[in-house]
N, C-alpha and C positions, 0 to 999 in steps of 0.2 A: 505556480500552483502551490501555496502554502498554507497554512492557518492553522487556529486551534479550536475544536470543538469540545466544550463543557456540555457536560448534560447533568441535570439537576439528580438528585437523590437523598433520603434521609441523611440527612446529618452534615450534609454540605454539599459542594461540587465535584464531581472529577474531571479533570482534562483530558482528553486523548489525545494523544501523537497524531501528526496525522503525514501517511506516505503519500505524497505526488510520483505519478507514474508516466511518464511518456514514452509511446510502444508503437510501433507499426501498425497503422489506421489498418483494419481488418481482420487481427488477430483478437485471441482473448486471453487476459490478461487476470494472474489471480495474485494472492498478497498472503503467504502462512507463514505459521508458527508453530509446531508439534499438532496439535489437534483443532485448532484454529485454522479456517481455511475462509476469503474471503474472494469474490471475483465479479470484477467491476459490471457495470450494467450497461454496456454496451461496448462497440468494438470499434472506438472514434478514434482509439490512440492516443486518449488521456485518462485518466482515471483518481480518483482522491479515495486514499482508506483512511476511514478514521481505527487505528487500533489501540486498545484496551489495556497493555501492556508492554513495558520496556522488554529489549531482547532482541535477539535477531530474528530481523524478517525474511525470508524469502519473495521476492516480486519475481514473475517469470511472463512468459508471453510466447504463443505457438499459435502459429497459423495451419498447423496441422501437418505441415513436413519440415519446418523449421522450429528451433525455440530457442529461446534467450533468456538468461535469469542472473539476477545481483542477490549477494546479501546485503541487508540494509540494517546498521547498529540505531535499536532507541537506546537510549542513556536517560532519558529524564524525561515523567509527564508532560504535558503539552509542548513536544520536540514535532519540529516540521524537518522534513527532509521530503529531496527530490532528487528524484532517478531516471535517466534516460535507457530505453531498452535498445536494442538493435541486434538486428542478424547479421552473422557474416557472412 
């Protein structure tokens, strides 16, 4: 689960990063950054965020009595990275 998503704009393109998430089929899964708050669309146990900005992310995932979270470093526009969640 990688890639990079451009999306058009005055003046040229931007690239977003994009986080790959793998999480416990049943849970829900979200992806932030200070006031940025993103959460996948549905609860299969994969998920792709395209985000906007370098910085650390937070990716977390809770089935409502458990929860599991990474921080995830972008460094440079269109950076792919991929994460595996799990409970203990």
């Amino acid at each position: 689960m990688s890639g990079t998503i451009m999306s058009g704009r005055r003046g040229g393109v931007r690239l977003f990063s994009v986080i790959g998430v793998t999480y416990p089929a049943g849970s829900v899964c979200t992806c932030t950054k200070g006031t940025k708050s993103y959460k996948a669309k549905n609860t299969s146990g994969r998920a792709l965020f395209a985000v906007p900005e370098t910085g650390d992310w937070t990716v977390s995932c809770t089935d409502g009595t458990q929860t599991a979270s990474k921080t995830v470093t972008i460094s440079a526009e269109g950076e792919s990275v991929n994460v595996t969640l799990a409970y203990n």
